[in-house]
C-alpha positions in Angstrom: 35.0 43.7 21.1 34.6 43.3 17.1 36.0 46.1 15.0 33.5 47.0 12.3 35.5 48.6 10.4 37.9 45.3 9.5 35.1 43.6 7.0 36.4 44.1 3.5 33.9 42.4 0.9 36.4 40.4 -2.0 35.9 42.3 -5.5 33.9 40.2 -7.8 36.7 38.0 -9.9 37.3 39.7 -13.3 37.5 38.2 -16.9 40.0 39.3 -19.4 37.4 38.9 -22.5 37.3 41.1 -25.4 33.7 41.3 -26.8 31.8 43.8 -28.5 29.7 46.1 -26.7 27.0 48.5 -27.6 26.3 51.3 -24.9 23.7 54.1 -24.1 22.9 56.7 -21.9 19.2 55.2 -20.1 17.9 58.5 -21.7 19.4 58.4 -25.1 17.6 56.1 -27.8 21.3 55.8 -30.1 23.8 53.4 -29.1 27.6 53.9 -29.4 29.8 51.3 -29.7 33.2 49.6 -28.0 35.0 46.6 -26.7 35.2 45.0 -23.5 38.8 44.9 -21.6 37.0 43.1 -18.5 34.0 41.7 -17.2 32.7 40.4 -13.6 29.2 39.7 -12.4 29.4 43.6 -10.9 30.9 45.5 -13.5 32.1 45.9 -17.0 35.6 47.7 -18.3 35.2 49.4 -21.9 36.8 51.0 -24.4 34.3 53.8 -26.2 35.1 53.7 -30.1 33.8 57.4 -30.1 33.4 60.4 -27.9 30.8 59.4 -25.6 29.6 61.6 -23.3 28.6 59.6 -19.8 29.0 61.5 -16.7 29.8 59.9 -13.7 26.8 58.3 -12.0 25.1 58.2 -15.4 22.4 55.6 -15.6 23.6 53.4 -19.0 22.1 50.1 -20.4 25.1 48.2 -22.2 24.8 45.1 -24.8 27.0 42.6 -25.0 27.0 39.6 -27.6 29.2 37.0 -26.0 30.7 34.6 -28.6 30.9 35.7 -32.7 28.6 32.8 -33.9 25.3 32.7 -35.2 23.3 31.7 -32.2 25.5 34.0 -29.9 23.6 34.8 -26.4 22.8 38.1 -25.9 23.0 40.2 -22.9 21.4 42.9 -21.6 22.5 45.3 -18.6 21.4 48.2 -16.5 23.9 50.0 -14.5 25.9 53.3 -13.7 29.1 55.2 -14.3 31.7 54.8 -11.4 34.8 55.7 -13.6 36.0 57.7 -16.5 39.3 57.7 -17.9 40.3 59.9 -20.7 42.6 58.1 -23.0 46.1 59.7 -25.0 45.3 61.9 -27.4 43.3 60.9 -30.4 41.9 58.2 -28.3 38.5 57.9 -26.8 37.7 57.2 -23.3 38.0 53.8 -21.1 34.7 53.4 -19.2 33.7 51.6 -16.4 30.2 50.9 -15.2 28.5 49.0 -12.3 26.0 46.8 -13.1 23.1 46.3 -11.2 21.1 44.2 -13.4 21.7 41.2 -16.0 18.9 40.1 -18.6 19.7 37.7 -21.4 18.1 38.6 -24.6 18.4 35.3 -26.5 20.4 34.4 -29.5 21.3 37.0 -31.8 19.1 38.7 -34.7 20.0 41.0 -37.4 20.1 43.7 -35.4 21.3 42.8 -31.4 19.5 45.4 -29.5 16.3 46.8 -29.7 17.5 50.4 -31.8 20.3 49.4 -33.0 21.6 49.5 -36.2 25.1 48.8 -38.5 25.6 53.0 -38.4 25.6 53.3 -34.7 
């Protein structure tokens, strides 16, 4: 007999890549703003440079711009909140979501995601 409880899916391999990312509650119209430590095709690890408040479970779309050049692609994802770290003191949180969907955007524009702006 096969024991069913002896599958283990492999984790989704993981890319050290600092990028920018811009982040938002699926409810909230501002965006906040961070960095990447990792990214795999199921999920993204980020630094928050503020006090953002994302619960657990919390539905988030998250930007990313993936090189610094002119023509950069863009990327665009849905997903939730599985973790929340609080960081040392005077630090903001690390972040990490689950992505569920990808959607590239194009190459960048003045502004990279629709509500963004340079004060966000």
């Amino acid at each position: 007999m096969e024991d069913q409880g002896s599958e283990h899916t492999p984790r989704a391999r993981r890319f050290a890549v600092q990028l920018p990312v811009w982040f938002r509650s699926a409810s909230d119209p501002a965006w906040w703003h961070g960095s990447t430590e990792n990214v795999s095709k199921t999920g993204i690890l980020f630094h928050a440079d503020s006090e953002a408040a994302l619960a657990l479970g919390a539905s988030l779309e998250i930007g990313l711009v993936l090189q610094n050049d002119a023509v950069a692609p863009q990327v665009l994802c849905r997903g939730k909140i599985v973790r929340a770290e609080a960081g040392p003191p005077d630090s903001f949180p690390t972040l990490a979501a689950k992505v569920l969907r990808w959607h590239f955007v194009g190459g960048r524009r003045a502004n990279p995601f629709p509500g963004w702006t340079e004060e966000n």
